[in-house]
C-alpha positions in Angstrom: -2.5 -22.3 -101.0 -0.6 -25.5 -99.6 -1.9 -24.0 -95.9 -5.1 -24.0 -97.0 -4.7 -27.9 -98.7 -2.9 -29.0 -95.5 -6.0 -27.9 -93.3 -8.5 -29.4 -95.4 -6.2 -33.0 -95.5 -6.1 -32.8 -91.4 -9.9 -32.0 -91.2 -10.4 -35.5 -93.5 -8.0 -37.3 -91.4 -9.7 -36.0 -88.2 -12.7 -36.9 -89.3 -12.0 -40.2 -90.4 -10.1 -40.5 -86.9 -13.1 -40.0 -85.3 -15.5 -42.3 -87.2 -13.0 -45.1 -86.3 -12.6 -44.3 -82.7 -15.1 -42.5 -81.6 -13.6 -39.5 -80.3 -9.9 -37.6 -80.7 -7.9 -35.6 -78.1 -4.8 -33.2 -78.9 -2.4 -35.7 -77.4 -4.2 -38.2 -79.9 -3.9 -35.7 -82.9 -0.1 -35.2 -82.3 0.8 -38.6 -82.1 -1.3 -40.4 -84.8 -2.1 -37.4 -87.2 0.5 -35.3 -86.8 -1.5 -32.3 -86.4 -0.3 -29.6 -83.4 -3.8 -27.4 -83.7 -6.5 -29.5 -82.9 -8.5 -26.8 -81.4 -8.1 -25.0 -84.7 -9.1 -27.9 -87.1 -12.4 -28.5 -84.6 -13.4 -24.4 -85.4 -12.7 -25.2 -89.1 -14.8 -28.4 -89.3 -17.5 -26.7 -87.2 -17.1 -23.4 -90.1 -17.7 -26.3 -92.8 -20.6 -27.1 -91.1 -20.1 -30.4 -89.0 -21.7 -30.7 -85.6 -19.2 -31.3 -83.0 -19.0 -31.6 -79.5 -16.5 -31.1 -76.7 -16.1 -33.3 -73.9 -13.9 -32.3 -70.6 -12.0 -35.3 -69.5 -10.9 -35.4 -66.0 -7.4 -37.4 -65.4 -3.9 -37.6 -64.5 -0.8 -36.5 -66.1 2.7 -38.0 -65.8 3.9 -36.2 -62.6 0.9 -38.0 -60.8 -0.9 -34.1 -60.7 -4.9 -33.9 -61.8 -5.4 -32.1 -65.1 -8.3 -32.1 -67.7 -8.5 -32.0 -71.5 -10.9 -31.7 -73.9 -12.0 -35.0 -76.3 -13.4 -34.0 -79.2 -16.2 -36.0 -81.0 -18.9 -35.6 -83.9 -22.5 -34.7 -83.4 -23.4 -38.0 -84.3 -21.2 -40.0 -82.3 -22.2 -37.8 -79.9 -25.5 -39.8 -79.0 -23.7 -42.3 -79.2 -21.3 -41.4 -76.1 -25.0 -40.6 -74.2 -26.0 -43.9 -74.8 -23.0 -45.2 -73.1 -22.7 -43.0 -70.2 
């Protein structure tokens, strides 16, 4: 039961997350929500039935090496993000 309570309190505080910023990463999700499953969350929000999107970000990690990630955003600040491109 407190598992279950504890994903539904990340799921509000992604979502909220992403209505103020726009979009959410894992690194982001560690840092500022404290949630280590992002990926997991996403799937669970999705199974609730919000429309996300995933976004592969190209960049570059600490060691100077290229890497990618995914950013993680809703389906309505999804057009959005098109808009902007």
């Amino acid at each position: 039961m407190v598992e279950e309570q504890s994903k539904q309190t990340q799921c509000k505080r992604i979502i909220e997350y992403i209505k103020k910023f726009r979009s959410i990463t894992s690194s982001q999700a560690m840092d500022d929500l404290g949630c280590f499953r992002l990926a997991s969350r996403v799937y669970d929000l999705k199974q609730m039935g919000y429309a996300t999107k995933s976004i592969w970000v190209h960049g570059t990690n600490r060691y100077g090496e290229k890497t990618k990630y995914k950013m993680y955003v809703l389906g309505e600040e999804w057009d959005g993000w098109k808009q902007s491109s």
